[in-house]
C-alpha positions in Angstrom: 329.4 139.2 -185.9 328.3 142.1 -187.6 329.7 146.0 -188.5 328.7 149.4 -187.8 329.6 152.0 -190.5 332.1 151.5 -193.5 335.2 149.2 -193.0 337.8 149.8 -195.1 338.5 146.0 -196.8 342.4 146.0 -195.5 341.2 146.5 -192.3 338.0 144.3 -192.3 341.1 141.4 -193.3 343.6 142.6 -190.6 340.8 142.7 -187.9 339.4 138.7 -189.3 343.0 138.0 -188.3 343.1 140.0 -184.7 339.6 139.1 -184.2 338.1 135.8 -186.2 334.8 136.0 -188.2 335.2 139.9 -189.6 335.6 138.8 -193.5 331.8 137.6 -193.5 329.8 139.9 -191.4 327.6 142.1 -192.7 326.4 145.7 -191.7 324.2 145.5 -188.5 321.1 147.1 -190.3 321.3 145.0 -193.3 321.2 141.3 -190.6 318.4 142.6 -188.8 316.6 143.3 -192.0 317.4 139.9 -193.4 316.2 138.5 -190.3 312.5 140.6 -190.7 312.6 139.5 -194.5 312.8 135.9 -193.7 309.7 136.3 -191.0 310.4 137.0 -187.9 308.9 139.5 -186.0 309.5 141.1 -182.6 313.2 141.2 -183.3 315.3 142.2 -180.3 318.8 142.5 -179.4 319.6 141.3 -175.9 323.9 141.4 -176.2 325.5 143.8 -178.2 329.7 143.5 -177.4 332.3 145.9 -179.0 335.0 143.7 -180.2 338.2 146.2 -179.6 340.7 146.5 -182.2 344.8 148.0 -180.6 345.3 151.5 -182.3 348.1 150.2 -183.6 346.1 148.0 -186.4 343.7 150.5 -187.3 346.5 153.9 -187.4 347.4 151.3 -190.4 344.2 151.9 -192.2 342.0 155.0 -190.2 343.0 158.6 -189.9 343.0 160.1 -186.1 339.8 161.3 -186.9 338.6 157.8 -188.5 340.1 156.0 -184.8 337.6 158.6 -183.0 334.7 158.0 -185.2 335.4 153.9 -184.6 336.0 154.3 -180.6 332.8 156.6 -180.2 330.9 153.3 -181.6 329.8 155.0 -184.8 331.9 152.3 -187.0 332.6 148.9 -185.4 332.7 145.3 -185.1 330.6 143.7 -182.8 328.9 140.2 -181.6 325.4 140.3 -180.9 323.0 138.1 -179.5 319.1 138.3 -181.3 315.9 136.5 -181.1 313.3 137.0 -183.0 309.9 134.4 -183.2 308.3 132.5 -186.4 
C-alpha cells in the first residue's frame, strides 16, 4: 500500500478504517527509492490498483477541488505489485 500526493492525517486514519493498511504506507516515490537504496535494480511495477474512497469520507476532509485532484489520480491510495532483482 502506498500514496500519491499529501494525505491529510484524518483522512489517512478514516481511509486505514474504510480501507485497511493506509496508517503505514508511505509515498510511492519514497518505497521505490527505498527499494533502489537497498539494491535492487531494474525496479518495475507490474499492478498498480486505485483503492477508491465514497465521496462522502473525503467531503469530510478534501475541498471539491481537493476530491478532483484525488479522482484525477494525482493524490491517492494504492496497492502495487513490484519486483526488482539482487
Amino acid at each position: 500500500m502506498v500514496i500519491k500526493g499529501y494525505l491529510p492525517e484524518k483522512l489517512r486514519k478514516d481511509a486505514e478504517l474504510y480501507a485497511g493498511c493506509v496508517s503505514g504506507a508511505i509515498e510511492m516515490d519514497e518505497y521505490l527509492g527505498l527499494i533502489k537504496q537497498n539494491g535492487f535494480k531494474n525496479i518495475q511495477i507490474h499492478k498498480q490498483k486505485e483503492i477508491s474512497l465514497p465521496d462522502e469520507l473525503l467531503s469530510d476532509y478534501l475541498t471539491c477541488e481537493e476530491i478532483e485532484v484525488f479522482k484525477n489520480g494525482k493524490i491517492g491510495i494504492y496497492n502495487i505489485t513490484v519486483s526488482g532483482y539482487k
